[in-house]
Structures are given as structure tokens and as C-alpha cells.
N, CA, C and O atoms as a GROMACS GRO file, in nm:
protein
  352
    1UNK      N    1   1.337  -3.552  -1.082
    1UNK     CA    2   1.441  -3.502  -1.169
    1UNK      C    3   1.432  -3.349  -1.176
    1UNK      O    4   1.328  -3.288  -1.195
    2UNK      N    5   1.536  -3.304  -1.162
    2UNK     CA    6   1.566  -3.118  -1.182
    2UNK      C    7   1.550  -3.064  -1.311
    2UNK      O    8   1.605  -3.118  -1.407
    3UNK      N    9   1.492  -2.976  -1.322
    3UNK     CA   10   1.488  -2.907  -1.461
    3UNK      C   11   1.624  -2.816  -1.445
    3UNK      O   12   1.668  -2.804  -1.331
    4UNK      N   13   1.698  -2.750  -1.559
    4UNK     CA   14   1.776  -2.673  -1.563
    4UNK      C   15   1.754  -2.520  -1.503
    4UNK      O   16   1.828  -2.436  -1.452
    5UNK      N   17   1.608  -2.529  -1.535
    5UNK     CA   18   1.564  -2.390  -1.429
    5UNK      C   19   1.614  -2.388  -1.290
    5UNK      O   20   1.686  -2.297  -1.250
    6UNK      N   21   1.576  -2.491  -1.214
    6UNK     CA   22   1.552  -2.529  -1.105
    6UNK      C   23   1.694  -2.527  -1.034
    6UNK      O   24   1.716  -2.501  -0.915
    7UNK      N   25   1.776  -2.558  -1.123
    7UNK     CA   26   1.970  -2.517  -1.098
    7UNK      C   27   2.014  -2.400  -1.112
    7UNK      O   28   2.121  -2.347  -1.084
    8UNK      N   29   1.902  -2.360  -1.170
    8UNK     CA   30   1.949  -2.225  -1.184
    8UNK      C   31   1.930  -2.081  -1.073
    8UNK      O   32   1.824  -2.050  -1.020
    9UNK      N   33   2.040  -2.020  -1.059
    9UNK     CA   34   2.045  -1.959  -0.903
    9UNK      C   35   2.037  -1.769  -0.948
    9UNK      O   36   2.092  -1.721  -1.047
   10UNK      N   37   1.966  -1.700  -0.860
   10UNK     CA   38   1.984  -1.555  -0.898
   10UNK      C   39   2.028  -1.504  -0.770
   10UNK      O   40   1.971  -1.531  -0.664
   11UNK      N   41   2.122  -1.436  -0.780
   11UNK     CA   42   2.138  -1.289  -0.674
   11UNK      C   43   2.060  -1.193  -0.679
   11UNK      O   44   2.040  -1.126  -0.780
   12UNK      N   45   1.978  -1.169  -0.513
   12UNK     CA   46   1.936  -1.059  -0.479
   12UNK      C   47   1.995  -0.945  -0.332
   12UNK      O   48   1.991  -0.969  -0.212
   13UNK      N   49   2.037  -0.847  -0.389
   13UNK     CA   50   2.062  -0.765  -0.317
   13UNK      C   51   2.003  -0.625  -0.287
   13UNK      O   52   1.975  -0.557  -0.385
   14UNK      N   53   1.984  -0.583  -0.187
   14UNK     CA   54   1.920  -0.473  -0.157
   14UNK      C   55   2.002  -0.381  -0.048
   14UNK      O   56   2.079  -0.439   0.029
   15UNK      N   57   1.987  -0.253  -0.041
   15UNK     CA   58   2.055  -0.136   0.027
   15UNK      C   59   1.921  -0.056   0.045
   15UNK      O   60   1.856  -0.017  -0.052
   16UNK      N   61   1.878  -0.028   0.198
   16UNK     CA   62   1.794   0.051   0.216
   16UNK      C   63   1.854   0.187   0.246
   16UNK      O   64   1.975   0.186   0.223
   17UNK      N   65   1.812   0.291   0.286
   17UNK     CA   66   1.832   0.405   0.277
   17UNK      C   67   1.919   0.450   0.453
   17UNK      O   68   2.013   0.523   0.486
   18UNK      N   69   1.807   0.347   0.538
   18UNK     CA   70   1.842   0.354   0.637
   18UNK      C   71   1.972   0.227   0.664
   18UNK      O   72   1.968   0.183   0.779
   19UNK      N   73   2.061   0.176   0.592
   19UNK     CA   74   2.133   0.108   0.598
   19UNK      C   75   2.300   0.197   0.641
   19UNK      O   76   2.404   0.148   0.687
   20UNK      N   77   2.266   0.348   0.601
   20UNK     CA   78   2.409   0.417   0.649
   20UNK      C   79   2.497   0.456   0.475
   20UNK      O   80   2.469   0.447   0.355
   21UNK      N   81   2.602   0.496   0.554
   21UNK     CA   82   2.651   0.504   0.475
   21UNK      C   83   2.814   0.388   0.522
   21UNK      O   84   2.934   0.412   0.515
   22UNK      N   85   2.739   0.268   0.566
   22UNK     CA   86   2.892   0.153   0.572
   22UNK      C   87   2.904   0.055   0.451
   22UNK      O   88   2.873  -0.064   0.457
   23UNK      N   89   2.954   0.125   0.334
   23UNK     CA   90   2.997   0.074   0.215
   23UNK      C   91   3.099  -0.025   0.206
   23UNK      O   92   3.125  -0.100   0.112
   24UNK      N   93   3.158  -0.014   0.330
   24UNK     CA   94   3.291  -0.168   0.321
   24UNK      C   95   3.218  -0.316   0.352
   24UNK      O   96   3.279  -0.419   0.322
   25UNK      N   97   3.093  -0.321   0.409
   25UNK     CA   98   3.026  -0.416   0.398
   25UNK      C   99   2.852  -0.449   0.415
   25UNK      O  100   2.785  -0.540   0.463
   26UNK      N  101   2.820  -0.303   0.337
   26UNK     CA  102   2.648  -0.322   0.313
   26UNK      C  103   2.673  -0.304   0.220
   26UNK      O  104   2.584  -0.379   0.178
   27UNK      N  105   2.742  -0.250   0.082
   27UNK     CA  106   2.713  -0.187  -0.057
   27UNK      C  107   2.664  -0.280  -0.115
   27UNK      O  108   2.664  -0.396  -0.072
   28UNK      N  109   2.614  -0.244  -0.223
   28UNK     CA  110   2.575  -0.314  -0.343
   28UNK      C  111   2.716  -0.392  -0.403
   28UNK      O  112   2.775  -0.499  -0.390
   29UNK      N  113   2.721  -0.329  -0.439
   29UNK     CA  114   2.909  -0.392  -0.493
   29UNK      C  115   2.946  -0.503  -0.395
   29UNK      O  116   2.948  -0.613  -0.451
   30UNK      N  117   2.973  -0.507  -0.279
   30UNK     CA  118   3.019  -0.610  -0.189
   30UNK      C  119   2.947  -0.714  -0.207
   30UNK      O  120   2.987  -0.817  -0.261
   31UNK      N  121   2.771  -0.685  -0.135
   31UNK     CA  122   2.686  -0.825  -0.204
   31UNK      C  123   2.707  -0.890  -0.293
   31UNK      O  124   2.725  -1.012  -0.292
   32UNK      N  125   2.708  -0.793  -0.417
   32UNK     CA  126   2.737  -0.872  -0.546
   32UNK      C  127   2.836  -0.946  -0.567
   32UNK      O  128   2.816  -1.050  -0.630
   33UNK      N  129   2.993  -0.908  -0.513
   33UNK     CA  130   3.078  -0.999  -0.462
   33UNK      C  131   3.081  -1.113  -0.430
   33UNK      O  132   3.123  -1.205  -0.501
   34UNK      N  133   3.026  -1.124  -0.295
   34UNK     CA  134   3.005  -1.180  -0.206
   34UNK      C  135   2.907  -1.277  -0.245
   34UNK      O  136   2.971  -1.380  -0.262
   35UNK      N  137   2.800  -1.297  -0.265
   35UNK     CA  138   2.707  -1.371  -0.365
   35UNK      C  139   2.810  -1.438  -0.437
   35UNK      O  140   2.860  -1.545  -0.404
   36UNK      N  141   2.845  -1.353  -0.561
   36UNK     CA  142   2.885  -1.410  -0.657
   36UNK      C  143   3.008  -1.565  -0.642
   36UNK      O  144   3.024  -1.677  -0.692
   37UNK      N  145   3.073  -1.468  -0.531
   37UNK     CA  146   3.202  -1.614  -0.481
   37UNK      C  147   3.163  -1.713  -0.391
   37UNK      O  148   3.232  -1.811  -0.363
   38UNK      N  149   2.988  -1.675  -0.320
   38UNK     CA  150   2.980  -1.812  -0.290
   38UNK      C  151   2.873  -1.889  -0.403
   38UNK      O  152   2.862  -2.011  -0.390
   39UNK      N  153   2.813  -1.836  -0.488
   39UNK     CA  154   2.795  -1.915  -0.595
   39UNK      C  155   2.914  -2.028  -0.662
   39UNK      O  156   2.900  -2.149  -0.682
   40UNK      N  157   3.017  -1.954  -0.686
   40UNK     CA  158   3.070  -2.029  -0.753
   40UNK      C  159   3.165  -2.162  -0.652
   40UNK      O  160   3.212  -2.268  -0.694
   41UNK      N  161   3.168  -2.107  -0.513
   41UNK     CA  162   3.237  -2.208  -0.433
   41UNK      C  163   3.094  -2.315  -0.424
   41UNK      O  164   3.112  -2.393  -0.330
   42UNK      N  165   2.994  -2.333  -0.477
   42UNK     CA  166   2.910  -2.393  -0.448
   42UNK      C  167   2.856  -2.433  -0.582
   42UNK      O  168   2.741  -2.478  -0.576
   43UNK      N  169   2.913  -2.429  -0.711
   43UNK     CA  170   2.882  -2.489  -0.834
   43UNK      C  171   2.786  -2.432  -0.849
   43UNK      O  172   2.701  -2.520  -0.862
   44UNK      N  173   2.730  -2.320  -0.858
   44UNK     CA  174   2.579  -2.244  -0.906
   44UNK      C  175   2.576  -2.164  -1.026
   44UNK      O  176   2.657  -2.078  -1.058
   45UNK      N  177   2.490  -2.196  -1.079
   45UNK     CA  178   2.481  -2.066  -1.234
   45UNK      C  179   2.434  -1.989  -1.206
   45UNK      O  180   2.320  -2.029  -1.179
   46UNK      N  181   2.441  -1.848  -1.183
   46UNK     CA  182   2.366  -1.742  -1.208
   46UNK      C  183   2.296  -1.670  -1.337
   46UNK      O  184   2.348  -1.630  -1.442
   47UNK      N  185   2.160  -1.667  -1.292
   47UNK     CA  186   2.108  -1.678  -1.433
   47UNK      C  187   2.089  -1.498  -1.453
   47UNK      O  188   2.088  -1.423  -1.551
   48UNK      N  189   2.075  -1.481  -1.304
   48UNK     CA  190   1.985  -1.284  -1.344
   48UNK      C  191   2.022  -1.265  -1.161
   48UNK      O  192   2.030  -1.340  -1.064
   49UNK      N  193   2.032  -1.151  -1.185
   49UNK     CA  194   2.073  -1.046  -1.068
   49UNK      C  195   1.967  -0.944  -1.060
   49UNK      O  196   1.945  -0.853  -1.140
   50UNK      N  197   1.895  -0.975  -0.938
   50UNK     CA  198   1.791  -0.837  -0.868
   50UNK      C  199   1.861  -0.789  -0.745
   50UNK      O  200   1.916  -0.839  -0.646
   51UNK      N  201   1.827  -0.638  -0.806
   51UNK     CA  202   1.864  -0.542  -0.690
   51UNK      C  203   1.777  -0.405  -0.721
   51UNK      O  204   1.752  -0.341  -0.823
   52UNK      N  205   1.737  -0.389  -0.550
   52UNK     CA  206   1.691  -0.279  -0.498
   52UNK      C  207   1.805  -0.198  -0.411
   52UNK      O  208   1.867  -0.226  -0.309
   53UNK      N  209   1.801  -0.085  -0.500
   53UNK     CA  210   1.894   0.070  -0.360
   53UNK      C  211   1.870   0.167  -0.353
   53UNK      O  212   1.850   0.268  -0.420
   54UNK      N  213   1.873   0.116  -0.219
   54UNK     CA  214   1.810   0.250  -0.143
   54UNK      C  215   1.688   0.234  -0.084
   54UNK      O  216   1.626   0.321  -0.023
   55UNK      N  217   1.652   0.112  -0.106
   55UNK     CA  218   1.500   0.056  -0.068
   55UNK      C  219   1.463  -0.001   0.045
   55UNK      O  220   1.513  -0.113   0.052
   56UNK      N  221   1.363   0.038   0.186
   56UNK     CA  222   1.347  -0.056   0.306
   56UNK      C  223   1.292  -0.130   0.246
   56UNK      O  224   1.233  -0.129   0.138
   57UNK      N  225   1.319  -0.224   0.348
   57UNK     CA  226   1.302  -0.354   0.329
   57UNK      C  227   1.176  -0.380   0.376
   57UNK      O  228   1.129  -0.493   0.361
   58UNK      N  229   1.103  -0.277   0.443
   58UNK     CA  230   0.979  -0.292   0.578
   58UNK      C  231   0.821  -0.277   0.446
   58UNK      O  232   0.707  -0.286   0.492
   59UNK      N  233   0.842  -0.253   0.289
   59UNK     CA  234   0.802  -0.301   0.216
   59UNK      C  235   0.835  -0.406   0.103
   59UNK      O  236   0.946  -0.433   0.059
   60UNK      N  237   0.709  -0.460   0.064
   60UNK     CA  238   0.736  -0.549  -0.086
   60UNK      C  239   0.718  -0.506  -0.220
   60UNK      O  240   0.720  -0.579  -0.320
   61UNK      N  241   0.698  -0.359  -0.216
   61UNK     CA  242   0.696  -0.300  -0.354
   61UNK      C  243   0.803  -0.223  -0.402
   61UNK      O  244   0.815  -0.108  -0.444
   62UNK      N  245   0.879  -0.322  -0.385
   62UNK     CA  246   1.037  -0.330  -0.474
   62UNK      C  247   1.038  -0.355  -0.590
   62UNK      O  248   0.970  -0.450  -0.628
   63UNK      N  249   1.102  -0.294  -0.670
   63UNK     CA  250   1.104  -0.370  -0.854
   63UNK      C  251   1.195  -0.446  -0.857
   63UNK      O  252   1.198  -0.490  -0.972
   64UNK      N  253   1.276  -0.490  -0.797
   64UNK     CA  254   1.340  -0.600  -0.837
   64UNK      C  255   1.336  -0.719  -0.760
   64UNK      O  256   1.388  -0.825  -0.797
   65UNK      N  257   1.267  -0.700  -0.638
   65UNK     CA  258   1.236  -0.788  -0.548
   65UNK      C  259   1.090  -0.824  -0.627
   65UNK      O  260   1.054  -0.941  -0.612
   66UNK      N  261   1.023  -0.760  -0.687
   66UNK     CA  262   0.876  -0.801  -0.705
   66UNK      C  263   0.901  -0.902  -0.874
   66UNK      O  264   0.829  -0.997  -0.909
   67UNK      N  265   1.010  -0.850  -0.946
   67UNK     CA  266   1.056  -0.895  -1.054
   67UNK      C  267   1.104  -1.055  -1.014
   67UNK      O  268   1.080  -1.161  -1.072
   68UNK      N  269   1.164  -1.033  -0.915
   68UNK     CA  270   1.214  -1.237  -0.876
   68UNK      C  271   1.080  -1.290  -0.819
   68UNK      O  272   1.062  -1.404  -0.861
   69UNK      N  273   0.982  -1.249  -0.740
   69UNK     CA  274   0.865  -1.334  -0.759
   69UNK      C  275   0.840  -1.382  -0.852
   69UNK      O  276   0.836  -1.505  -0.848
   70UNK      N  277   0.817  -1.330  -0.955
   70UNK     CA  278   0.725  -1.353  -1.070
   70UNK      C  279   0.833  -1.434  -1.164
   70UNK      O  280   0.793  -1.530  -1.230
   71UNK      N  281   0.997  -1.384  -1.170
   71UNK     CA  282   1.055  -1.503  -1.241
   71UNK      C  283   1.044  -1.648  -1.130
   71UNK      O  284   1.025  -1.756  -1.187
   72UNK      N  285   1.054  -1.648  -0.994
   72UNK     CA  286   1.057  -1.794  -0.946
   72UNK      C  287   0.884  -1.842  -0.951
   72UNK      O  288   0.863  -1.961  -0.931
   73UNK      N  289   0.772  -1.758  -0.975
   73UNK     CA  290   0.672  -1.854  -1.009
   73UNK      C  291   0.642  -1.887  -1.144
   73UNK      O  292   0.554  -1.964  -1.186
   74UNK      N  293   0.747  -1.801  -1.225
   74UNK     CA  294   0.715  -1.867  -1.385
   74UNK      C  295   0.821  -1.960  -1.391
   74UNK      O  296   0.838  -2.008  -1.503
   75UNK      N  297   0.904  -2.002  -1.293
   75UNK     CA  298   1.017  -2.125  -1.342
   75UNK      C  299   1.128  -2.089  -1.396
   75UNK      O  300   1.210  -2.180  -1.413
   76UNK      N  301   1.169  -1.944  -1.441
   76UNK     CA  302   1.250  -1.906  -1.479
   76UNK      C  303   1.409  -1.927  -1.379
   76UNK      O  304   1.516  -1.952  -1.435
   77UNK      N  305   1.396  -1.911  -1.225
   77UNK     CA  306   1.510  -1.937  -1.117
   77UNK      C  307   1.454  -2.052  -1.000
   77UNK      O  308   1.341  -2.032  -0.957
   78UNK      N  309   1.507  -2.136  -0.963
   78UNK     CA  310   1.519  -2.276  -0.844
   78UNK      C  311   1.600  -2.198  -0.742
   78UNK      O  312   1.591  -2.254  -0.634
   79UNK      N  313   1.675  -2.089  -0.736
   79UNK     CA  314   1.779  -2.096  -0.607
   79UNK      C  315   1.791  -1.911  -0.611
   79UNK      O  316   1.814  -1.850  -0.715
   80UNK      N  317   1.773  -1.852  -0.494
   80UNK     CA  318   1.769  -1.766  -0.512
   80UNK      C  319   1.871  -1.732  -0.356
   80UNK      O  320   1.827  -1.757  -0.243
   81UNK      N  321   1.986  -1.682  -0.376
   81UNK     CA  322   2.106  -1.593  -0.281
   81UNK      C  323   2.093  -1.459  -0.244
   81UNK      O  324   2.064  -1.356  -0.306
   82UNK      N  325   2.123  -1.486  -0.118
   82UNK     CA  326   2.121  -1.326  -0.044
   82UNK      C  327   2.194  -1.302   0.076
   82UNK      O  328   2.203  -1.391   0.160
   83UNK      N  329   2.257  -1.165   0.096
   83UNK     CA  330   2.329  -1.142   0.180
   83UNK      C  331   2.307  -1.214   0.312
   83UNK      O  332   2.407  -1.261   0.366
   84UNK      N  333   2.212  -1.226   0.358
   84UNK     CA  334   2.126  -1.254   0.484
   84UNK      C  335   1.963  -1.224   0.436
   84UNK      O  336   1.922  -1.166   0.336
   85UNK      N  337   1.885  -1.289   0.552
   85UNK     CA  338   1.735  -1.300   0.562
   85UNK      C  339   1.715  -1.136   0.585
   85UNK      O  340   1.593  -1.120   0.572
   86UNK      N  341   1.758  -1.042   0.606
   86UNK     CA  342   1.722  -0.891   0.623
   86UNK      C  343   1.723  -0.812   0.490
   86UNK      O  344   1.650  -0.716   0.462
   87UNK      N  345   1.812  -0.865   0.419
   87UNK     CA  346   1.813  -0.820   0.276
   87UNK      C  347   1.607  -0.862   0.179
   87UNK      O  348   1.546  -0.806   0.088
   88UNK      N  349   1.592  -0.922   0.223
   88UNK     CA  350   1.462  -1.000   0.152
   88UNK      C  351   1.348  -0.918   0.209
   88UNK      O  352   1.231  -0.945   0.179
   0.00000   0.00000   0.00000
């Protein structure tokens, strides 16, 4: 049986530095979009939104990437969305 945590879905988005300046489809804003409408074409709650900008990705000492560890090992998020596997 699912806990309500466990349904529960967060957006993470990230923009590294070396990502450019192609804002019609790396921005922050678009992800968040973009996330957001396939959450909802897919019945998902969003509980909390992490984002890093401006941040490579070629580390893990991100604050908002290091912030969703620690909420998905305290149970706080089950489903966690992202632009693609390069964003993470």
C-alpha cells in the first residue's frame, strides 16, 4: 500500500552556466512548465520544486539538488521529475 508521500511528486530543474544562453528551451521557466504539464497529464501532486541556476551538473553540491536527497530519504517525496537524466 502507498503512503501519500510516496504519490507525492517534486520538480527538479537545473541550468548550468555552461548551458548557453538558449532560453526558448533550457530556461528555468520552460522546465518548470514543462514538468508542471506533464505532471498534471499524468495525475501527479506536486508537493515542492528544487532548482539549481547556473549550476554544473559535473557536481553534487547543489542546494537544491542536495535538499531533494534528504526530502526523498526522509519520505517527504515518492516521484521526483526532470527535464531529462542531464539535468540530475
Amino acid at each position: 500500500m502507498k503512503t501519500q508521500q510516496q504519490n507525492l511528486a517534486a520538480i527538479y530543474c537545473r541550468l548550468s552556466k555552461d548551458d548557453g544562453t538558449d532560453f526558448d528551451s533550457n530556461s528555468i521557466v520552460h522546465q518548470r512548465e514543462m514538468l508542471q504539464r506533464y505532471a498534471r497529464e499524468h495525475g501527479m501532486i506536486i508537493g515542492k520544486e528544487y532548482v539549481d541556476d547556473g549550476v554544473s551538473g559535473t557536481t553534487f553540491e547543489r542546494v537544491g539538488f542536495k535538499q531533494m536527497i534528504e526530502d526523498i530519504e526522509a519520505g517527504k517525496i515518492g516521484i521526483v521529475i526532470c527535464k531529462d537524466v542531464t539535468r540530475l
